[in-house]
N, C-alpha and C positions, 0 to 999 in steps of 0.2 A: 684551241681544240680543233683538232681536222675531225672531216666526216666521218672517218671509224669511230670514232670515239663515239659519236652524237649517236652512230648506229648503235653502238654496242651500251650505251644507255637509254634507250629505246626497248630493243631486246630486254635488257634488264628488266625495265616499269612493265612489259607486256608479259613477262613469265613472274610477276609476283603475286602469290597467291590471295587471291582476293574472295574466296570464299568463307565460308564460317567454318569455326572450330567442328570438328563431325562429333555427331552423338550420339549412345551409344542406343542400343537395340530398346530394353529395358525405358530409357527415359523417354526416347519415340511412343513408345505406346501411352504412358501414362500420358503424354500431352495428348496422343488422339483420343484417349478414352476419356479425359476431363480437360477439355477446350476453355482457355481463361482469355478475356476479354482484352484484344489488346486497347491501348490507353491513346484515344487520338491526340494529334501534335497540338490542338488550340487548347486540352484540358492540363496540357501542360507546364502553359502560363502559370505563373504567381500573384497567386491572388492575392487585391490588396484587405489590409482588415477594414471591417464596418467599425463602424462607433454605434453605441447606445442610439442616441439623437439622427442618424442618419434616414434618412429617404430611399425608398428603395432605388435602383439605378432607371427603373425603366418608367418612364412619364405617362403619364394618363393623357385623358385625350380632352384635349379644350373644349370646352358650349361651343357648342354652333350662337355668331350673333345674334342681335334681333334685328329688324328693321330701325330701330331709330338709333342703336349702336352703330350699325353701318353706315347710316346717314350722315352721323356726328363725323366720323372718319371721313368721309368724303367732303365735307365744309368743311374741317380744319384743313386738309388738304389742298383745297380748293385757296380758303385765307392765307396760308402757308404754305407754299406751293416749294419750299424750296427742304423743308422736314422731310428727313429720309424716313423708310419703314420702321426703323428701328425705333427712331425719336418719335414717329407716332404710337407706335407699340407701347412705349414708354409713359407717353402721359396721357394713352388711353386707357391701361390696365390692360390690354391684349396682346397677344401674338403677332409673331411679326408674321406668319402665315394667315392670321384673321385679316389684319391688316391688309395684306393683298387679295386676297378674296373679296373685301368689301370693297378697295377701288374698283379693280377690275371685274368682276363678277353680278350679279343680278342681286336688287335691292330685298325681294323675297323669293324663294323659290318655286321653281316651274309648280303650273298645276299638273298632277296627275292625269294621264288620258287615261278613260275606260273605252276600250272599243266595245261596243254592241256584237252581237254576235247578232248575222243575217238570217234570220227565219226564209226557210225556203218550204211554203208549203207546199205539200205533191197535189192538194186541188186549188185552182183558182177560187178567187172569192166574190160568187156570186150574186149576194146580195147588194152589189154597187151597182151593177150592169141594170139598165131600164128593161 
């Protein structure tokens, strides 16, 4: 193939009509006057079927430990220093996200601060003064 050609297939793919089919007056309206929801690309998908016995798809959310739960996790850890998360997860009954929380994280959680709010009286308090 020499260079005309390549041009003249070029030309080609850029003069192919790439628009939609035209419509006609009559169908234009009734789409503007009753607007139908287009259908987004993820509801697309095919969904798989549920069974009877199934679980729903989305996971609830685990207890927070207690302190002597995360205690246990940090001495086994500590005896078996070479148990991955997983494996501790496994023969703790927990997560493998509890699990790292309770190595690395605090034994019980923070206390609460309450600030006071500063009393600014407009008169001094004279009854301390001699």
């Amino acid at each position: 193939m020499d260079l005309q050609d390549n041009l003249d297939q070029l030309v080609k793919k850029r003069l192919e009509v790439t628009t939609p089919e035209p419509v006609d007056a009559k169908m234009m309206t009734q789409l503007q006057q009753n607007p139908q929801p287009r259908e987004s690309p993820r509801n697309t998908r095919a969904k798989r079927p549920k069974d009877a016995n199934s679980i729903s798809d989305r996971k609830s959310r685990s207890r927070n430990l207690t302190r002597d739960e995360k205690l246990r996790i940090r001495i086994a850890k500590e005896y078996f220093p070479t148990l991955s998360y997983v494996q501790l997860a496994q023969a703790t009954g927990s997560t493998y996200s509890q699990v790292q929380n309770a190595l690395h994280g605090p034994l019980t959680p923070k206390k609460r601060r309450v600030f006071r709010k500063v009393r600014h009286d407009t008169q001094p308090n004279t009854s301390l003064q001699p």
